[in-house]
C-alpha positions in Angstrom: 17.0 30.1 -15.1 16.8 28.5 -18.6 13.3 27.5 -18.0 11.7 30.3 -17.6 14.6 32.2 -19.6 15.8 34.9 -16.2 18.2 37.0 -17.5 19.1 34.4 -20.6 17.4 33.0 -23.0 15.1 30.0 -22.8 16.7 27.1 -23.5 15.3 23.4 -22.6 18.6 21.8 -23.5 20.5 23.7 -20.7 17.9 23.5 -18.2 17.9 19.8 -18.8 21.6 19.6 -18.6 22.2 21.8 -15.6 19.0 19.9 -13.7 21.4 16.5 -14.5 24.3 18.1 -12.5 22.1 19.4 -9.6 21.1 15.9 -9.6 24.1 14.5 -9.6 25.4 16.4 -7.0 22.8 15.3 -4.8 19.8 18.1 -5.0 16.7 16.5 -4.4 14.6 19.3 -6.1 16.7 19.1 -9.4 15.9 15.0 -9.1 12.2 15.9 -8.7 12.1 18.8 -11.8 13.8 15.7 -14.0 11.1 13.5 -13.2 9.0 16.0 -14.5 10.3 16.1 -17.1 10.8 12.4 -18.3 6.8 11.9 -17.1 6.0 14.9 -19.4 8.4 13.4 -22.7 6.3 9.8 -22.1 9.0 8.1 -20.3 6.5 7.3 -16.8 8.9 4.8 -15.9 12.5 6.8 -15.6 10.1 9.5 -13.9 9.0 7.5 -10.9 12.8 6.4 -10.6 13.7 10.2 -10.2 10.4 10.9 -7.8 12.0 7.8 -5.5 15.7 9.3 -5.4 13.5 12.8 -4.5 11.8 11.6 -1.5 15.1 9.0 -0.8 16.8 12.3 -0.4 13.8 13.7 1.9 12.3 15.5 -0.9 8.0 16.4 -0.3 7.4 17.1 -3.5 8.3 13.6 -5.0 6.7 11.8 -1.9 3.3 13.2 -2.7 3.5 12.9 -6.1 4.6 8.9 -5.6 1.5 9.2 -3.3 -0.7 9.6 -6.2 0.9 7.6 -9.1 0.6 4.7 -6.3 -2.9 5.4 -5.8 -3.4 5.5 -9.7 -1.7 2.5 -9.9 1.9 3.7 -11.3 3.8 2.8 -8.9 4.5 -0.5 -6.9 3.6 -1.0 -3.2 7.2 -2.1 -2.8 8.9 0.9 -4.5 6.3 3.1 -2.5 7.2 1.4 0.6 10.8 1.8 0.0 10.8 5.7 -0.9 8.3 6.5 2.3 10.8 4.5 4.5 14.0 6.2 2.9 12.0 9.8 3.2 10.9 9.4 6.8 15.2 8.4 7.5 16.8 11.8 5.5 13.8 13.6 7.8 15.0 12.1 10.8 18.7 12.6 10.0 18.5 16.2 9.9 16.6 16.3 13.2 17.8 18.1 16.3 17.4 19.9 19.3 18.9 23.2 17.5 16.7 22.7 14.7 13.4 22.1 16.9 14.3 25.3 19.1 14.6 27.5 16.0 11.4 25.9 14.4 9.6 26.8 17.6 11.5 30.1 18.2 10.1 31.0 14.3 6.5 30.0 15.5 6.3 32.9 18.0 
């Protein structure tokens, strides 16, 4: 909302803030947006921590873009190993018969 100032004015200070307490909470995209923006203020480092709590938590987003910071070099095989093995567990923890009926229930 602050972001892209919806309904209030734009303010990064908020959206920073309220991005912290999404994160805090536990939301994966919120983790993945404050990576963004540590990796956009020069601070690589703290951002690649974010992007590995992001994909820890099952986010995409931060998986693919660990993809590519390993491939440039960014991030360590280890830490890249670690986040694809804690992605590929939160996917597999939210797996279950209910959920692969209504996926393949949606696909017809």
């Amino acid at each position: 909302v602050y972001r892209d100032g919806e309904g209030v004015e734009k303010d990064k200070k908020k959206e920073v803030y309220h991005l912290e307490e999404a994160a805090i909470c536990g939301d994966p995209f919120a983790r993945h947006n404050l990576g963004v923006e540590e990796n956009e203020n020069g601070r690589a480092d703290r951002a690649v921590k974010h992007w590995i709590i992001a994909a820890k938590l099952g986010d995409d987003d931060s998986l693919e873009t660990l993809k590519d910071a390993f491939g440039k070099g960014y991030v360590s095989k280890e830490d890249f190993d670690s986040a694809l093995r804690g992605h590929q567990a939160a996917v597999d923890a939210t797996k279950s018969p209910q959920r692969d009926e209504a996926e393949l229930a949606r696909k017809l």
